[in-house]
N, C-alpha and C positions, 0 to 999 in steps of 0.2 A: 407285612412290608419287609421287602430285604435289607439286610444288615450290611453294613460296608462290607468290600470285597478281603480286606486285609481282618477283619474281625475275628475273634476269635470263636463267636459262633460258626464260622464257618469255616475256621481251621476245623474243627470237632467234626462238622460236616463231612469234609473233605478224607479225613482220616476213616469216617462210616464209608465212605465211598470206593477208598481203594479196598477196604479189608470182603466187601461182598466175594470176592475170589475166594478166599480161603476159608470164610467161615460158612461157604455153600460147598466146600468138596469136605471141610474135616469134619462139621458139625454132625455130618449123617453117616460119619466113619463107623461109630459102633452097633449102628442100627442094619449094616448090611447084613451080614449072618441072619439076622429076623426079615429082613426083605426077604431074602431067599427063600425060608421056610416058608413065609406068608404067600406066595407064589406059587409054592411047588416048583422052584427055580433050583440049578447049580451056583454054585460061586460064581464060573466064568460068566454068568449073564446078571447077577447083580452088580457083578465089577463092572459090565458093558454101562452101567448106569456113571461109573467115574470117566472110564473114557470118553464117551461121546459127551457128556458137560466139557470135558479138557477140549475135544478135538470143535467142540461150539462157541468155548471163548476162542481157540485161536482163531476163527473163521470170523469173527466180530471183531477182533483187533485190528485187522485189517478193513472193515469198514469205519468205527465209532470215531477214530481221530478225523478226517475227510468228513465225517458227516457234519459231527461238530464245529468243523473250519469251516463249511459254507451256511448250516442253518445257526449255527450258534449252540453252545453246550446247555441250557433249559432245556430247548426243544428236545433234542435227543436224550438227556435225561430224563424227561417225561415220557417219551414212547417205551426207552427202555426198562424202566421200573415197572411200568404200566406192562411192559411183556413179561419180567419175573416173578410180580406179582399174581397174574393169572397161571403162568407156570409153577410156580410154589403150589398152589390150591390144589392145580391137578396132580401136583406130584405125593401130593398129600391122602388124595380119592384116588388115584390112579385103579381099576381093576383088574390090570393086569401086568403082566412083566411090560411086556410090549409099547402101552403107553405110559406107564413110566419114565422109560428108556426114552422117547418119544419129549415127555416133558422135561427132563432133565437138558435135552440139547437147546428146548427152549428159552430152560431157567438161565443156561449159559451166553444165549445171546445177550439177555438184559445182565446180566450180573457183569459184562464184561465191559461196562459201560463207564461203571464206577472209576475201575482202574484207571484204565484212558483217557476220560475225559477229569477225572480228577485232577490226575497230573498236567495234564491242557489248561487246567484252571491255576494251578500253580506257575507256569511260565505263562498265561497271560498277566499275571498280578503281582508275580514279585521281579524284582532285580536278579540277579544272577546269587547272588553272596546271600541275598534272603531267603533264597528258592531256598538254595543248600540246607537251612536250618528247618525251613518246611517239611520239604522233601525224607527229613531225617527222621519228623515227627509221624509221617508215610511210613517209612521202611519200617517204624516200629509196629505200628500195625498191621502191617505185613507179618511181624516174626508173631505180636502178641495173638494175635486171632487161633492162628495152628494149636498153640497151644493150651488155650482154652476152649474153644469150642468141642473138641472129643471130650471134655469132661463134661460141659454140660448137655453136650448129643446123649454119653451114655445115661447120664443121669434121667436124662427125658423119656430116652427107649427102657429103660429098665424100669422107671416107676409109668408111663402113660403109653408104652407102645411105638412103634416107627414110625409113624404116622406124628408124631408129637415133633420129631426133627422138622417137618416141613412147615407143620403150623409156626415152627419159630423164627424159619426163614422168611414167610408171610410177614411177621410181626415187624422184623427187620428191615426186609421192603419199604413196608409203612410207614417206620420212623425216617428210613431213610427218604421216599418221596413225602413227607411230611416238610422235614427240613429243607428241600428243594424247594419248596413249593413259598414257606415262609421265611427262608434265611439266606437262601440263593438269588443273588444280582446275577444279569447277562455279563460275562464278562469277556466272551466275544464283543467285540466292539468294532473290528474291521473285518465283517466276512469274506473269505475266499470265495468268487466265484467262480474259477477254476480247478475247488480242489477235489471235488471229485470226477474229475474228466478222467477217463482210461487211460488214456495216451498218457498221462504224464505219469500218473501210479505207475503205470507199466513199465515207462523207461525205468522210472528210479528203483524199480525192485528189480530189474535187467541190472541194473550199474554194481548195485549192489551183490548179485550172485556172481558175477563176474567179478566180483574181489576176492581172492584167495583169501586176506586176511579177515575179512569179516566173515569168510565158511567156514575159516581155522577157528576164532572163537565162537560161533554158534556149533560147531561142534564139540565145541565143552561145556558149554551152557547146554545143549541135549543133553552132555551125556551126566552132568551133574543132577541136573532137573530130572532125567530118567531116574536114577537111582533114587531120586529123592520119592517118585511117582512109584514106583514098584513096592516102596513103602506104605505108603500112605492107601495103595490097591490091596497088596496081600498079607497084610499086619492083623487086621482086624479077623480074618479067617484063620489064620495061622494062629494068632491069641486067645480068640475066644470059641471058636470051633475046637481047633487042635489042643489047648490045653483049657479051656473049661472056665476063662476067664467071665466074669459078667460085663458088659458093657461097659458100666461105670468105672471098673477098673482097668479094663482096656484103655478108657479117656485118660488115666492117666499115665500108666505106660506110652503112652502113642508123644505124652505131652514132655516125657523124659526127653525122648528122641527130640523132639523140637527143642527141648532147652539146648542139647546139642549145638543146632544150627542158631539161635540167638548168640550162645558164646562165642562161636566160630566167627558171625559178624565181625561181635567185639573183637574179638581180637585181632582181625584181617584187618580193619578200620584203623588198629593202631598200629601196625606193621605193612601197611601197605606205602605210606610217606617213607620207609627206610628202606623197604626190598623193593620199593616199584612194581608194578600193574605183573608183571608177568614171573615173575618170584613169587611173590605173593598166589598166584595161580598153581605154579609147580610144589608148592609149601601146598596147598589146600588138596591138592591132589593127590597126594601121599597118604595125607587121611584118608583120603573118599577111599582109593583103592587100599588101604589095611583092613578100612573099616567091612569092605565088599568081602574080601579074602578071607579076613577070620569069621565072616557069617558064616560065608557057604565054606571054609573046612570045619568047624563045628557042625555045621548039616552032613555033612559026608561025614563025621567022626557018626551019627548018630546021638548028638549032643539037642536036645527039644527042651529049654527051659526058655522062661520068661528072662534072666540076663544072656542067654545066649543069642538071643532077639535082641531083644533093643539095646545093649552094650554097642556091640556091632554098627545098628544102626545109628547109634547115637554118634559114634565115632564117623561114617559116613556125612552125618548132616554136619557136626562138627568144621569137616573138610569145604564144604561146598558152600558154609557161611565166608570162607576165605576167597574161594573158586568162583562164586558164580554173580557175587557184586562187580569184580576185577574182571572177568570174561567179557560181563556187560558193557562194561566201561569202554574195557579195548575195541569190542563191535561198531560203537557208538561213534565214539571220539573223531575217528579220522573222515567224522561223514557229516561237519555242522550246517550244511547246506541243507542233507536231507536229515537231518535226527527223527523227525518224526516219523519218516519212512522206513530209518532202518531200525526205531525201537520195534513200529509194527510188526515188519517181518520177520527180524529177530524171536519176537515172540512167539509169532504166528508158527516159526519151525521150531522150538522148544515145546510148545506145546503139542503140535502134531506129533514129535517124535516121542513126548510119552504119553501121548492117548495110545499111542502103537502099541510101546512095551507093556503096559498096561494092560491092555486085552490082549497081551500075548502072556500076560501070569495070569491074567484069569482065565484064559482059556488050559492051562495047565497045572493052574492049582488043584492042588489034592488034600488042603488043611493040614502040609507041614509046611518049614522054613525052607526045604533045599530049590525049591521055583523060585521065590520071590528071590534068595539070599544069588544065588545064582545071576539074577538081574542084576539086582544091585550090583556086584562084582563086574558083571558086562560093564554096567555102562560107565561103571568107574578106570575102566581100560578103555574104554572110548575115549574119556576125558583124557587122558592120562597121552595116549598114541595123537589124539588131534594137537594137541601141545605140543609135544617133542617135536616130530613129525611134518607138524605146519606151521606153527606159528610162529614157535624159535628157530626157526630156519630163513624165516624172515627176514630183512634190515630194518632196523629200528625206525618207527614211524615218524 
């Protein structure tokens, strides 16, 4: 029987629900290097396995809120888990590179369901001022997953093989549609039956690209999330390939870097009430691109150590814990009409722009840092130029 909508079984719930994004890209971070070999594959086509899961949730963000407004968020969380679930298995048996690749974009349609319709279930059930404290309890599972899961990915790959990352996604699955099934009430209560009509999706993602200032900040939300993505793509090759790291230690280097972007939250969180949304941006920015800078001149000095890596990066995520909460924010805010249209889209182009980069390091990785650290650096000038550029050129909202 389901538990009240405000319960804290199902805050717990909900908290499993947003973090399926991250603990299905980071959990099978250490195990790619052994995908590879287990194929007879390059880098660039096991990395094809991160982008096309990125470039499958963002393709789902833009259906799962619409679906959920007209059938109700149950149903669509039953199809969708019910599709990662069979996706995990195959990704687990897969025989080849090809289907793989294949399953992974699948595992990303259901995996991207959590996120969306989580937060859906959040503004149907709290007030504004309770959301806030919810929402917080969200965003924490959001930073904690990253940085657990690579340690217990490598721990899995290193004692039971690559194949162990996926049976654990499976497992997750499970709890996760377990608790749907016994702890989740409908909390759709008034469905939309016009929210998934074209016509209107259509206009309001027209209205929206035709804003200067919502392209001014998703183009710093790309270009932070790029960097962050070109990370999280060519670390594991660059670490455990290039210097000889095991898996399990990778998980925790990878998880340095993430404490990075946790404090950088913190600290954005308590400094954004006194510099304002867009200070706070231009502060976070500075990181991101030091952090870019002194990766890729230590790659060109010929500098290949494990603090030459993740220092670097850690100072990058650092930055874009300030950057890409505040980006969000500003995309958002001037649009409470559509929010739910423009978180979708929002997404939908941060994500596509780093499934891009992405398979543009892995198609150029060569198991050192000078590709990936090079990214990084990109897109932290991306960040950096779409700010000055467009955003503060603006008048104040």
């Amino acid at each position: 029987m389901a538990f009240a909508p405000r319960s804290r079984p199902v805050t717990i719930l909900l908290i499993l629900l947003v973090a399926f994004g991250p603990a299905s890209t980071d959990l099978y971070l250490p195990a790619l290097p052994s995908i590879a070999r287990a194929f007879g594959a390059d880098s660039g086509a096991a990395q094809l396995t991160l982008s096309v899961f990125l470039l499958g949730f963002a393709l789902a963000m833009l259906a799962h809120g619409p679906l959920s407004d007209r059938f109700g968020r149950r149903p669509v969380l039953f199809g969708a888990l019910a599709v990662y679930l069979a996706a995990s298995l195959a990704c687990a048996f897969a025989p080849s590179m090809e289907l793989l690749i294949l399953a992974r974009f699948l595992q990303a349609l259901g995996a991207c369901a959590g996120a969306v319709i989580g937060r859906a279930i959040v503004r149907d059930v709290y007030r504004p001022q309770e959301a806030a404290r919810v929402m917080s309890f969200l965003a924490m599972a959001m930073a904690v997953a990253p940085a657990l899961a690579p340690i217990l990915g490598g721990w899995l790959t290193t004692h039971f093989g690559w194949q162990a990352t996926f049976l654990a996604l499976l497992v997750f699955g499970l709890v996760a549609l377990a608790g749907v099934v016994l702890v989740l009430p409908e909390t759709n209560l008034a469905p939309d039956l016009q929210a998934i009509r074209p016509r209107g999706l259509a206009s309001n993602y027209r209205h929206l690209l035709g804003e200067v200032r919502f392209r001014g900040y998703v183009l710093v939300i790309a270009g932070s999330y790029g960097g962050l993505f070109a990370f999280i793509s060519g670390s594991s090759f660059a670490l455990i390939d290039g210097l000889g790291l095991r898996p399990d230690q990778y998980g925790y280097c990878f998880s340095a870097a993430v404490l990075g972007y946790m404090s950088g939250s913190f600290g954005g969180g308590r400094v954004t009430t006194r510099l304002g949304i867009d200070r706070t941006i231009a502060l976070g920015n500075v990181f991101q691109l030091a952090g870019g800078l002194a990766g890729l001149a230590l790659a060109l000095a010929g500098v290949f150590t494990v603090a030459s890596v993740v220092a670097p990066a850690a100072l990058f995520f650092f930055g874009s814990g300030f950057a890409l909460p505040n980006a969000t924010a500003g995309a958002i805010n001037p649009f409470p009409r559509m929010a739910g249209a423009a978180s979708g889209l929002m997404g939908f182009l941060q994500m596509a722009g780093a499934a891009v980069l992405g398979a543009l390091v892995g198609r150029f990785q060569d198991g050192g840092p000078l590709v990936m650290m090079a990214a990084i650096a990109g897109a932290g000038l991306v960040a950096v130029l779409a700010h000055r550029l467009i955003v503060r050129r603006l008048p104040a909202a």
